[in-house]
N, CA, C and O atoms as CSV, one atom per row, in Angstrom:
chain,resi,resn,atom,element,x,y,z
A,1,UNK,N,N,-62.198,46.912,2.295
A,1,UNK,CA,C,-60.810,46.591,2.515
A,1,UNK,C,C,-60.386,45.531,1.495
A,1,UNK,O,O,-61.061,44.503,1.447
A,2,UNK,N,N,-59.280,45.679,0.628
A,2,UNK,CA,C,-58.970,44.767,0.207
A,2,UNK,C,C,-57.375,44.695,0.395
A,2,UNK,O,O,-56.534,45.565,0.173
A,3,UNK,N,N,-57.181,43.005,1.011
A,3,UNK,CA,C,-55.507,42.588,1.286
A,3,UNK,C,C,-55.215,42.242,0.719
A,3,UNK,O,O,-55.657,41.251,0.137
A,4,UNK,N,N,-53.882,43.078,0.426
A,4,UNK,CA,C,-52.588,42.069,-0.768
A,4,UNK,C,C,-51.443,41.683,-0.014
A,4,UNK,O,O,-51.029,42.111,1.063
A,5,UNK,N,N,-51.081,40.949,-0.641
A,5,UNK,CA,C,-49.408,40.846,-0.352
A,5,UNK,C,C,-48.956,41.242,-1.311
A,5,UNK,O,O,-49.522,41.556,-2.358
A,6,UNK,N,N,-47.485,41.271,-0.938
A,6,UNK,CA,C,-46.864,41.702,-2.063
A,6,UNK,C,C,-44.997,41.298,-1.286
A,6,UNK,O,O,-44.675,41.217,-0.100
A,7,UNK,N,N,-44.356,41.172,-2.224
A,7,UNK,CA,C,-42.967,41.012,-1.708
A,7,UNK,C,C,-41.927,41.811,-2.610
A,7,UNK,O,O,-42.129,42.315,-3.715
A,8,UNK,N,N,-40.833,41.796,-1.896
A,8,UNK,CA,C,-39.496,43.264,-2.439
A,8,UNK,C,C,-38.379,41.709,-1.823
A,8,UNK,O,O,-38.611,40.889,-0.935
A,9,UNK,N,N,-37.296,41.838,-2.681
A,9,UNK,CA,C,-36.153,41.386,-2.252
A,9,UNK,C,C,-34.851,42.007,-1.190
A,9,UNK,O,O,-34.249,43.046,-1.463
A,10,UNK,N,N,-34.567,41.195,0.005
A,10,UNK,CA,C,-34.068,41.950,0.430
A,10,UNK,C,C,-32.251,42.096,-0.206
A,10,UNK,O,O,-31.923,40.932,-0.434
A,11,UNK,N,N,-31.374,42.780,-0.454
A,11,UNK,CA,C,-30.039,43.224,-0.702
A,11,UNK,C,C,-29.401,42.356,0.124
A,11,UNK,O,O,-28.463,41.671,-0.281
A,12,UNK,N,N,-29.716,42.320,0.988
A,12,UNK,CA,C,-28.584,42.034,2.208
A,12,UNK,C,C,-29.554,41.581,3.821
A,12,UNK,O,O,-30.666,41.922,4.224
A,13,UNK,N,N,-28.430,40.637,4.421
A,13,UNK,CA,C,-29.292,40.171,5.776
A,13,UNK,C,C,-29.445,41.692,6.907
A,13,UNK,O,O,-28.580,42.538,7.134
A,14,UNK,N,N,-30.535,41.627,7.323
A,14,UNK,CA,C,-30.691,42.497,8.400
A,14,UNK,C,C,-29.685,42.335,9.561
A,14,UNK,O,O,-29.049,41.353,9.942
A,15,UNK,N,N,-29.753,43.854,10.086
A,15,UNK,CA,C,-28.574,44.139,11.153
A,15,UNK,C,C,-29.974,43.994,12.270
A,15,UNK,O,O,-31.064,43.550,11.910
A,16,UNK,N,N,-29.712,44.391,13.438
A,16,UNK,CA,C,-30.757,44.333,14.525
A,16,UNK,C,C,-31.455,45.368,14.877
A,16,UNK,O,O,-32.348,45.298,15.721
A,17,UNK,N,N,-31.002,46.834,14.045
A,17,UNK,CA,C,-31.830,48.076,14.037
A,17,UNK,C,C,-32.732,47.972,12.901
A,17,UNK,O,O,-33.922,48.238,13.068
A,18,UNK,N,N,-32.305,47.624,11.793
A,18,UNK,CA,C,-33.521,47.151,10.358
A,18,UNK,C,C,-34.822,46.184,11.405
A,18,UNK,O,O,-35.998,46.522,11.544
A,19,UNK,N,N,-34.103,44.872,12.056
A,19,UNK,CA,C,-35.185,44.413,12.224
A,19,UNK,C,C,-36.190,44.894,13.174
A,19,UNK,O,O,-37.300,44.376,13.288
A,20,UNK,N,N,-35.815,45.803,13.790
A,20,UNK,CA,C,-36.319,46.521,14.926
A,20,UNK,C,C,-37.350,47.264,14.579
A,20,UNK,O,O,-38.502,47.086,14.975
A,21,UNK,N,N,-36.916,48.267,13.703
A,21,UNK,CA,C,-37.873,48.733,12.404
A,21,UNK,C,C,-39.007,48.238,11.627
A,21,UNK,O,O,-40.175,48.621,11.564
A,22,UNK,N,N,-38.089,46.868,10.791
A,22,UNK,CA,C,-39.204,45.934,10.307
A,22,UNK,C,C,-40.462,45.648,11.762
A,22,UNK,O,O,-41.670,45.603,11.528
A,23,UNK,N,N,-40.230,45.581,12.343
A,23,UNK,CA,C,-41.013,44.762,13.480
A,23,UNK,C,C,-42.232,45.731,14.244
A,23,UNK,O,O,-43.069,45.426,15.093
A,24,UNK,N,N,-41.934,47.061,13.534
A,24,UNK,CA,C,-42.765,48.121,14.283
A,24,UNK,C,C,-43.633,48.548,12.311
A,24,UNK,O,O,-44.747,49.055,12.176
A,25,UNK,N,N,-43.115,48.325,11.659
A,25,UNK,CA,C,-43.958,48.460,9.904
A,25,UNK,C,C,-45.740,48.502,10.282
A,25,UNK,O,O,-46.577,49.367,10.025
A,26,UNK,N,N,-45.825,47.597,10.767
A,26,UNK,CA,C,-47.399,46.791,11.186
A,26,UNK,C,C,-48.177,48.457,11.846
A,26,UNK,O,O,-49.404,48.518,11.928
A,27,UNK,N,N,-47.339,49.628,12.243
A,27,UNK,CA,C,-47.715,50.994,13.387
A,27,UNK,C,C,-48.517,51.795,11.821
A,27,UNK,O,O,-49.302,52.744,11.832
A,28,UNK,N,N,-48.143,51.248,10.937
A,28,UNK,CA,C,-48.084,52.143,9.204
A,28,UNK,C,C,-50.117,51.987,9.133
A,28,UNK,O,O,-50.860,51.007,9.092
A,29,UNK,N,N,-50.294,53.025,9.145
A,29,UNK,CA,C,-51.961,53.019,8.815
A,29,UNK,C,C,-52.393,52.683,7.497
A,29,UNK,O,O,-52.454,53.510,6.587
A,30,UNK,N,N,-52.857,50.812,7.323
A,30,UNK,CA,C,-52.564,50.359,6.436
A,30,UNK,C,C,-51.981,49.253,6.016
A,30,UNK,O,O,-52.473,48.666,5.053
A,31,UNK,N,N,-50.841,48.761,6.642
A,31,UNK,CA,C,-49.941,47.574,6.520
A,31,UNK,C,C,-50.365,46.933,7.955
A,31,UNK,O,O,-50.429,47.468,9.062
A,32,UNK,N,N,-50.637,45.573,7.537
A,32,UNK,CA,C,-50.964,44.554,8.237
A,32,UNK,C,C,-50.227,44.048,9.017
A,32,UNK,O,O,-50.502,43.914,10.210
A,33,UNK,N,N,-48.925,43.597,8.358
A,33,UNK,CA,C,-47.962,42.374,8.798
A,33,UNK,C,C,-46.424,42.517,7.805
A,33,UNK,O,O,-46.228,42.650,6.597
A,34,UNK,N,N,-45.738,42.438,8.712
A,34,UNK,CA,C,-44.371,42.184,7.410
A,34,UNK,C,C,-43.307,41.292,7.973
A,34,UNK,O,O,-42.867,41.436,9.114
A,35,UNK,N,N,-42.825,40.174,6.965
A,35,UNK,CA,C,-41.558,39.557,7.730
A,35,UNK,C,C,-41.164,38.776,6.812
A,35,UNK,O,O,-41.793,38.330,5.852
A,36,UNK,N,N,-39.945,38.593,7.173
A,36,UNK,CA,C,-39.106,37.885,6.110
A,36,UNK,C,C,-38.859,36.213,5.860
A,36,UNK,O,O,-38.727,35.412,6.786
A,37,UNK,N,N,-38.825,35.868,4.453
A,37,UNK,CA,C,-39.249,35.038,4.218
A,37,UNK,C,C,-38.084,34.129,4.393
A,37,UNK,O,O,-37.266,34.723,5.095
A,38,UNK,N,N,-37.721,33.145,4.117
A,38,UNK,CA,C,-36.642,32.436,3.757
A,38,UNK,C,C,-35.893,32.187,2.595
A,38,UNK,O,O,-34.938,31.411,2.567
A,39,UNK,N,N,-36.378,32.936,1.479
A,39,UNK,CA,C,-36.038,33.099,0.394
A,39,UNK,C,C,-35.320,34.486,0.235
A,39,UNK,O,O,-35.066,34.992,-0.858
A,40,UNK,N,N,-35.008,35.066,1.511
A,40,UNK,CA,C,-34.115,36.115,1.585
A,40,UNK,C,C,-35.252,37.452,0.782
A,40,UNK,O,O,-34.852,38.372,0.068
A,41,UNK,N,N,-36.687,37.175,1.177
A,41,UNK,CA,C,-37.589,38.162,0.433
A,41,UNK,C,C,-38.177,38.912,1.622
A,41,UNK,O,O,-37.643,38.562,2.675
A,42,UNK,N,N,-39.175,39.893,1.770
A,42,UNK,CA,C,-39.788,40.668,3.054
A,42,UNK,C,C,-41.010,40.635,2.099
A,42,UNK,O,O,-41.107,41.083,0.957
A,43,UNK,N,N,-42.072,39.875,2.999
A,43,UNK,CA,C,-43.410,39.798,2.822
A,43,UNK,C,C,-44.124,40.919,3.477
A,43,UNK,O,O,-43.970,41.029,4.694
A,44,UNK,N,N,-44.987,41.885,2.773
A,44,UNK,CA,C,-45.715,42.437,3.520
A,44,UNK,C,C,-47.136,42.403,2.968
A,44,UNK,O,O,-47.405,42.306,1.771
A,45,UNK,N,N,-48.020,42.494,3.965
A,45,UNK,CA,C,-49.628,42.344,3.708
A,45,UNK,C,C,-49.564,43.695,4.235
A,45,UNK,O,O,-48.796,44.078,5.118
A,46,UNK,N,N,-50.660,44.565,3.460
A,46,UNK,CA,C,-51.283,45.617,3.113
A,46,UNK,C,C,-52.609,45.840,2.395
A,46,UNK,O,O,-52.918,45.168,1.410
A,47,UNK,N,N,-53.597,47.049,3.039
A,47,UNK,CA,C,-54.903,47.210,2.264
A,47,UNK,C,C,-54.842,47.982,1.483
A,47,UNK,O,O,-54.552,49.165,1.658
A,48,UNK,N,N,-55.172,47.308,0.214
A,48,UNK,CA,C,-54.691,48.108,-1.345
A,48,UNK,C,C,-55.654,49.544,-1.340
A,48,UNK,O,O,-55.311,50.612,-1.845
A,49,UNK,N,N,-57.007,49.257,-0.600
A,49,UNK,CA,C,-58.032,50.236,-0.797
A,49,UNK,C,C,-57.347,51.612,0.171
A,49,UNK,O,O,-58.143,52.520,0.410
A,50,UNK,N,N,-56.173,51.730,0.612
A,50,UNK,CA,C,-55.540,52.889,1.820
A,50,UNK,C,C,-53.908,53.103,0.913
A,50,UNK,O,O,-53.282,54.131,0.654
A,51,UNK,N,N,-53.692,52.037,0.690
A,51,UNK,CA,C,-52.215,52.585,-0.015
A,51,UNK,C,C,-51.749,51.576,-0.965
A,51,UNK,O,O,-52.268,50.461,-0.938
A,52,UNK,N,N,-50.707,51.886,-1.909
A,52,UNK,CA,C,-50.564,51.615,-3.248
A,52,UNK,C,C,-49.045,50.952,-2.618
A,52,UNK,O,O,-48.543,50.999,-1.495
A,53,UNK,N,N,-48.631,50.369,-3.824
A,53,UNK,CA,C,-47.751,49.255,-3.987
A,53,UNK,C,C,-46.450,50.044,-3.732
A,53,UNK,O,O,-45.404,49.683,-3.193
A,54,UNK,N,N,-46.936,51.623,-4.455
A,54,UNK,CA,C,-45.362,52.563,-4.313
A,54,UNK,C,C,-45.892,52.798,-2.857
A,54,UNK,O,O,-45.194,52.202,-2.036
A,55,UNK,N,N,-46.794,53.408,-2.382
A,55,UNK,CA,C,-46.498,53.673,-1.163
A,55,UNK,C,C,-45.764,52.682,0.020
A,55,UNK,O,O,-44.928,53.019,0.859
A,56,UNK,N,N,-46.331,51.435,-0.197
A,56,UNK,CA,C,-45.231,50.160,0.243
A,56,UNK,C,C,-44.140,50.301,0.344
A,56,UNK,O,O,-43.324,50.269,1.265
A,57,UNK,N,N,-44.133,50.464,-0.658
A,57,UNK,CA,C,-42.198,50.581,-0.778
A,57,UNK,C,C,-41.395,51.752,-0.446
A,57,UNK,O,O,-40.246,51.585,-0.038
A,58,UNK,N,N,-41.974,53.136,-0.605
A,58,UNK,CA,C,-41.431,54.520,0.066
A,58,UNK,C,C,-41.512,53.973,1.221
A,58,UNK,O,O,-40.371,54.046,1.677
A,59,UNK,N,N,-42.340,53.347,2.151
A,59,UNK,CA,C,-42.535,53.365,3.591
A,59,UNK,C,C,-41.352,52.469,3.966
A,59,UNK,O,O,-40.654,52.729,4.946
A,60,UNK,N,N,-41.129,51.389,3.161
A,60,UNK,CA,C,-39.908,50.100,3.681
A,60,UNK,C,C,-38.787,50.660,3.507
A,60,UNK,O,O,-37.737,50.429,4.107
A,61,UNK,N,N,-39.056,51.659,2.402
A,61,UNK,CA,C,-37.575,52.093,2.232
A,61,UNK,C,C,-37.223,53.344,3.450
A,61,UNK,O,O,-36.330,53.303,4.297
A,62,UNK,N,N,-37.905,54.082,3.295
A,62,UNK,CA,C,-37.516,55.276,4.611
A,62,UNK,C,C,-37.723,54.705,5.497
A,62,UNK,O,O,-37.769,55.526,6.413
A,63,UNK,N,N,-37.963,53.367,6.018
A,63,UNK,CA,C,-37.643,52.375,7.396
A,63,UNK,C,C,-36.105,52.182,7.511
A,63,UNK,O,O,-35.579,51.747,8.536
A,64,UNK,N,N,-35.435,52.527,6.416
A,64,UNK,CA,C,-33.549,51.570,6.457
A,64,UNK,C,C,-34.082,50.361,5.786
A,64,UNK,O,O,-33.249,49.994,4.957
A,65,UNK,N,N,-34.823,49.812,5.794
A,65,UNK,CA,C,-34.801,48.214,4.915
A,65,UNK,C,C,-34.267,48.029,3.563
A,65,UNK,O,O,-34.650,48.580,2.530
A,66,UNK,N,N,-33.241,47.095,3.734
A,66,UNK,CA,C,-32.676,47.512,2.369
A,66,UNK,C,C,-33.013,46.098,1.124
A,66,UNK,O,O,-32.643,44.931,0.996
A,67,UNK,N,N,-33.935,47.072,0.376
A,67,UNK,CA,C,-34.615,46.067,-0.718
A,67,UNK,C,C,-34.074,46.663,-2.118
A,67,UNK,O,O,-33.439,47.717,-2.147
A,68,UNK,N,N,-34.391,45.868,-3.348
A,68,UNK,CA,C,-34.188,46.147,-4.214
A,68,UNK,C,C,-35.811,46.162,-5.017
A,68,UNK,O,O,-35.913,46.492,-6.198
């Protein structure tokens, strides 16, 4: 297993269905943990040895999370 983090900027503040979403990410076979930072960023920890940096991000993105 190896853990990364990694962070995406978010566009815009979450509505209460994004965070609802965000808050279930962790169900992703693979992703550890995700939450947002105070720098208006979404931290997520993930095992690099199961999925890749794009897969990260297809997954946040077909969540509604809106990153850049």
């Amino acid at each position: 297993m190896t853990k990364v983090q990694t962070t995406f900027k978010l566009t815009r503040e979450l509505n209460d269905r994004e965070l609802k979403s965000l808050s279930h990410l962790h169900a992703v076979y693979g992703i550890f943990a995700a939450r947002v930072l105070p720098s208006d960023q979404l931290l997520v920890e993930y095992d690099a040895s199961r999925l890749s940096a794009s897969d990260v991000r297809g997954t946040v993105e077909r969540r509604g999370i809106p990153i850049s």
